[in-house]
N, C-alpha and C positions, 0 to 999 in steps of 0.2 A: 813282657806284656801278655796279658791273660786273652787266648782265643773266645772267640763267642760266637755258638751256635744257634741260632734259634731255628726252633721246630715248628712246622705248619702242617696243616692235613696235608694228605696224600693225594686228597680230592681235589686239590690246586692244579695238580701236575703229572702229568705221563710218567715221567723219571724226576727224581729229587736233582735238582740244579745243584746243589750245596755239598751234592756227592762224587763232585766228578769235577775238572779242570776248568773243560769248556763249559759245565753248568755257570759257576763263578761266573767266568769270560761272559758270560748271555747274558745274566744279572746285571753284572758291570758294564758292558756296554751298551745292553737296552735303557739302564737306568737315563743313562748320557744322550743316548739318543732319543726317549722320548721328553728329553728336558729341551735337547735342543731344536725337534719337528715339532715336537706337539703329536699328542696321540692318534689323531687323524691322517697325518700323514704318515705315522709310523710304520713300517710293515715287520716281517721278518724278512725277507728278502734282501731290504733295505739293513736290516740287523746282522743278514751273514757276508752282505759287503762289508762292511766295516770289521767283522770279525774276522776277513778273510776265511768263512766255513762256507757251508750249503744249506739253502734255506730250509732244506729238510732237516738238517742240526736240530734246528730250533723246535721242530715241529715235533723231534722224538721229546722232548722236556717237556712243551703246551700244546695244549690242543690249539689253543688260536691265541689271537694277541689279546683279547677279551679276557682271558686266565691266566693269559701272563700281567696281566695290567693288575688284577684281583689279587694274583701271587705278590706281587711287589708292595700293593697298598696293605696287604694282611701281612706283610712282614713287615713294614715299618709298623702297624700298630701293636703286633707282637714285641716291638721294641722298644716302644713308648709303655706297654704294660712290664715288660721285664727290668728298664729304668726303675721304675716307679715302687716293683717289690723290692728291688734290691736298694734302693735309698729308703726304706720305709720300713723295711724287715724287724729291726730292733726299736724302732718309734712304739711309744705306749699312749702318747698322748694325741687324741683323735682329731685334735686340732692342727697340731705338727703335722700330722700324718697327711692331712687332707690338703694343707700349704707346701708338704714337701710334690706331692701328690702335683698341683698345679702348678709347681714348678718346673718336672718334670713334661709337662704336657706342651711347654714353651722349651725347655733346653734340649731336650732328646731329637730336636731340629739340628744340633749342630755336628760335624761329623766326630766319629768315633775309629780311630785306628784299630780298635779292637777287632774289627769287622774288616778286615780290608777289599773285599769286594763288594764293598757295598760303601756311596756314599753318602751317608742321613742327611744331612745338609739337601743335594741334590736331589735326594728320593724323597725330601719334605715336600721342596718346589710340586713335584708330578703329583703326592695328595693334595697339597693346597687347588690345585692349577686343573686338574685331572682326578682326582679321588674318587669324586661322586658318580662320576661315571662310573664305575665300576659295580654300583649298587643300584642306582638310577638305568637300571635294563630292564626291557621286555622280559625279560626269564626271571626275574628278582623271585618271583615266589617257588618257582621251582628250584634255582639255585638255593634260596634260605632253607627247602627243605634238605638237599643234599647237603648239610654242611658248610657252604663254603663260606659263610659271613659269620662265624663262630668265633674267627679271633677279636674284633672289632664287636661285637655279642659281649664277649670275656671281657673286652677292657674295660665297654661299658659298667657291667655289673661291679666290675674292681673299684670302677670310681664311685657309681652310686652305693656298695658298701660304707667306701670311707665318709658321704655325705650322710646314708643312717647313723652314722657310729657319732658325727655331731650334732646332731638332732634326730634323735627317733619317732619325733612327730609331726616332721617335714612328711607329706602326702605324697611329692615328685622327684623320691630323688631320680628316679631313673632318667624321666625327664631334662631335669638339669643338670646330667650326667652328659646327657645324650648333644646338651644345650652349649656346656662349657666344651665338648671337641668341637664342635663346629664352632663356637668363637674362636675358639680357639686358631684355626684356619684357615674360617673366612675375613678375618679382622685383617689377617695379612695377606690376603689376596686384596681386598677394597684400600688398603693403605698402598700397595703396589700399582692399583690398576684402578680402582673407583676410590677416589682419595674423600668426595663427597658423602660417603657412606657410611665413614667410621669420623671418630675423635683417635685412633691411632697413628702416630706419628714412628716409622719404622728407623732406627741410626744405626746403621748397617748389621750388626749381627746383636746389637742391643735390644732386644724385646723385655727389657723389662717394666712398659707401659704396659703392653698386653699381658705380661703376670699381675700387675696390679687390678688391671679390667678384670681379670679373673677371681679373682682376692677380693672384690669389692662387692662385682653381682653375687658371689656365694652368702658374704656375710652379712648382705641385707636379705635375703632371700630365708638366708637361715637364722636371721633373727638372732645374729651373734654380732659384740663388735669389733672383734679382729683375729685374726688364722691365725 
């Protein structure tokens, strides 16, 4: 089985979590624990009971839980973009590319052993559930200047790429770059929790209604009739 790393700014984190034991241990069991409080109540305090450490552990890796929440949502998006090139790498056709492309943005939900301290599945739930708080702060414009919304920046641009490469005379892709992660998301958060909201029907780890919702707004949008 092949390891996999992925890389984040350094402006996430006091010390790289990815570099050390107990970093892993603090990924892997915040992840759990903020799926199973909710980020409101989450603390670190709370994180180095469970870890059996000291709540200072946690504090040499994040400044606060704020960064560690930002750290975790920019690593899963780091890994819905790194799916995404490496099924996509040898694709020539802009169309394939852009279907594989949204298929990725629905499977990279499920867990991956490649990664063992980290479980995608679970750490989907906290973006879906918790995500946007991390962007949705009072500091949002001083954090976008420091960097720290640069990987979920990247992925967008990756996706609105592959939507120029189908039509170069689409006006929005960046837009409906920006449009398909959030249906992306949100469609299984309303189909979990506001069932009113969506035409999303969720049968347990089968999302492949919500790849077609995505498959369908693209190719009317773009004025194509099929990925």
């Amino acid at each position: 089985m092949i390891s996999i790393q992925i890389q984040l700014s350094n402006k996430l984190y006091l010390r790289d979590p990815q570099q050390t034991k107990l970093g892993k241990k603090i990924i892997e069991q915040g992840i759990i624990l903020i799926d199973e409080l909710g980020f409101e109540r989450f603390t670190f305090k709370k994180l180095a009971e469970k870890i059996a450490s000291t709540e200072a552990s946690a504090y040499r890796y994040f400044e606060n839980k704020h960064k560690f929440l930002l750290y975790l949502v920019s690593w899963y998006w780091e890994w819905v973009k790194y799916q995404i090139e490496f099924n996509t790498n040898n694709i020539e056709d802009p169309k394939k590319k852009l279907k594989i492309t949204l298929s990725m943005l629905v499977e990279s939900t499920l867990t991956n052993p490649a990664v063992p301290h980290v479980d995608e599945a679970i750490l989907h739930r906290i973006v879906v559930a918790e995500g946007v708080k991390a962007y949705h702060s009072k500091d949002v414009d001083e954090e976008n200047k420091a960097g720290l919304y640069v990987t979920y920046k990247s992925l967008c641009k990756s996706l609105s790429d592959k939507i120029h490469a189908v039509n170069p005379n689409f006006p929005y892709a960046q837009t409906l770059a920006t449009t398909l992660l959030d249906m992306s998301n949100n469609n299984i958060y309303y189909a979990q929790h506001l069932p009113s909201l969506t035409n999303i029907k969720l049968n347990n780890d089968n999302l492949s209604e919500l790849k077609a919702l995505l498959e369908l707004f693209s190719c009317r949008l773009l004025q194509i009739e099929s990925l």
